[in-house]
N, C-alpha and C positions, 0 to 999 in steps of 0.2 A: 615189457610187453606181456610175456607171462603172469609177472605180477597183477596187472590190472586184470587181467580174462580170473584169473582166481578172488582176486578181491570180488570181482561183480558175480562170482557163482555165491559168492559166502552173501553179501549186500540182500541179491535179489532172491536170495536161500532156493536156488534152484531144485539140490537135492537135500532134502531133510535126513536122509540116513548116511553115517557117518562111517559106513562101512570100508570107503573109500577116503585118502584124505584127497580134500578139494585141489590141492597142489597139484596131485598126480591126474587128477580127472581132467586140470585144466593143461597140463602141456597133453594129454592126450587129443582133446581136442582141439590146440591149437596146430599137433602135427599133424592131423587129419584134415581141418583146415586148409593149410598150406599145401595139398595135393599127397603126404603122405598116406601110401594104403592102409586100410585097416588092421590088416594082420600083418605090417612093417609096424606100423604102430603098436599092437600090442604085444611086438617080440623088444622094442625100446621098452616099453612100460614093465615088462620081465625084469632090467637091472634095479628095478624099485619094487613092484607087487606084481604077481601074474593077475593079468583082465584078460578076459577074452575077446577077440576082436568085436563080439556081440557085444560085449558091455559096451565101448568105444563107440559106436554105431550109437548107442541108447543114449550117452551123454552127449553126443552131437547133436543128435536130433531134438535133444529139451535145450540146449545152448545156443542151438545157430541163430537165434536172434539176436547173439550179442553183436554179429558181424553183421545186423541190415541198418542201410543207411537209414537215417532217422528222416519221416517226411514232416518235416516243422517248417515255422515264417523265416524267410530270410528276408533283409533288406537288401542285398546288392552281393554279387558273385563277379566273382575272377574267371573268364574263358580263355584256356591258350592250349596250344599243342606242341611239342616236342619230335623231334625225332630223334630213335633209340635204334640199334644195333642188335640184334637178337641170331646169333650163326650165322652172320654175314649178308642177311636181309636188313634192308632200313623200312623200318613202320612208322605210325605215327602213335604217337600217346595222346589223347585230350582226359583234358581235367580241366574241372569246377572248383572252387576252394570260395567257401564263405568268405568275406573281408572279415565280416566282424569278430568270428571265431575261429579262425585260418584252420576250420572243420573241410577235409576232403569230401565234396559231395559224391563226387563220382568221379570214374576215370573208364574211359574206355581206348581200345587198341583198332587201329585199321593202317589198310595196306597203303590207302593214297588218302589226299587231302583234296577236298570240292565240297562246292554246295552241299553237295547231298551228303556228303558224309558230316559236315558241319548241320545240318538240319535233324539228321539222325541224333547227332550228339547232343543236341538245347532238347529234343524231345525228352531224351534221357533225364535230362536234366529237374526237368519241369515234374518228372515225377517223385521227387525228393520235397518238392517246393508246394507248399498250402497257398501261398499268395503269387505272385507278380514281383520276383524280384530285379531290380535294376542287373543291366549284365555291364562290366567293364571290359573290352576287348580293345586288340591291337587294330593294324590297318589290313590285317587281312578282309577279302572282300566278301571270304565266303563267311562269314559271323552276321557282315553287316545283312546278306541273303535270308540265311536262316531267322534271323532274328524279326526282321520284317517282314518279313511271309509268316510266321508265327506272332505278327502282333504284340512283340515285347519288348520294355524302352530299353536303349545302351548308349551308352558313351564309349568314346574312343580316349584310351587312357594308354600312357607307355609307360609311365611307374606308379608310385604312390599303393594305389589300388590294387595294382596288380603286383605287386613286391609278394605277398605271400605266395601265390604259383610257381613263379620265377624262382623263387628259395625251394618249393617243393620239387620242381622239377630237378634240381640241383641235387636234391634228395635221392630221389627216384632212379636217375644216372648211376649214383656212386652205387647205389642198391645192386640194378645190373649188372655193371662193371663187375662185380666180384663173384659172377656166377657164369655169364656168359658163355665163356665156353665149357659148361659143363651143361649146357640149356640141350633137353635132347632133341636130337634129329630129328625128329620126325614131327614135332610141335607145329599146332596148326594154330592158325589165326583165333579158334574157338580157347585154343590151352593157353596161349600167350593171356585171351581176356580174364579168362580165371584166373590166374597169378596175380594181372593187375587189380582184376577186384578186389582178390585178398588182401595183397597189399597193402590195398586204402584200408580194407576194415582193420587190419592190425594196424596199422599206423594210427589212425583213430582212436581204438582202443587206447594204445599206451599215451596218449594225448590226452584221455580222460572224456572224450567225446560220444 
């Protein structure tokens, strides 16, 4: 994962002065990224080169595009949701996954499942997507709401098409699992969706996406 965030600073030649090497710029922004502070940050990046928490700041701010979803054509996408365990609350997890590039489009976090939270999620969605992508979903009734109130075709799939979510969300679990209870207390619904956003864009990232 590292590796790819530092390839694409070298690739897309973000910084031309090589004052810095790009390795270290890129685990500083990817720990910045991931909710770490800036000056936690630039006390890690001390066991390699002193930066100041301002450098840190500088090279986020010219990088953080690598972590935006990309809005291109998709021909057909994966809808499901999950439920995850985060301090002893159950949430839900939704996620979109391209079929053809099993590319995470989005993932978002909420406290129940309904219509509306399913209509709030294809909105989401729709903003990654330049065209009308076909959606494959399960039998849940709130997809079939959202989807036809927002005018967009689906099928009702239980594998096949939908195998790539089902593996990510398998992903996603084991991810939690290993932190969980060290998730702080006082995490609200908004910090839970940062974590997952990141998530996707690093997972992407090292995907090559």
């Amino acid at each position: 994962m590292l590796q790819r965030v530092e390839d694409a600073l070298r690739e897309k030649r973000i910084f031309r002065r090589a004052r810095t090497d790009d390795r270290i710029r890129a685990l500083g922004i990817v720990l910045y990224h991931l909710g770490v502070s800036l000056r936690d940050t630039s006390l890690v990046l001390e066991h390699f080169t002193p930066r100041s928490h301002e450098a840190v700041r500088q090279w986020y701010e010219r990088a953080r595009f690598l972590f935006e979803a990309r809005r291109t054509r998709r021909r057909a996408l994966a809808v499901d949701e999950t439920m995850v365990k985060v301090k002893g609350i159950w949430m839900y997890v939704w996620a979109a996954i391209d079929v053809d590039t099993w590319e995470v489009v989005t993932a978002w976090a909420s406290f129940s499942r309904s219509n509306f939270e399913s209509y709030s999620f294809i909105r989401k969605v729709m903003e990654y997507c330049e065209n009308t992508p076909l959606f494959y979903v399960d039998k849940g009734p709130w997809y079939r709401y959202a989807l036809t109130r927002l005018g967009l075709p689906w099928e009702h799939s239980t594998f096949g098409p939908r195998n790539p979510i089902e593996q990510w969300f398998g992903i996603l679990k084991q991810r939690i699992k290993r932190f969980y209870k060290r998730w702080p207390q006082n995490a609200d619904l908004a910090q839970v969706n940062e974590w997952v956003q990141s998530y996707v864009a690093l997972y992407n990232i090292k995907w090559g996406w």
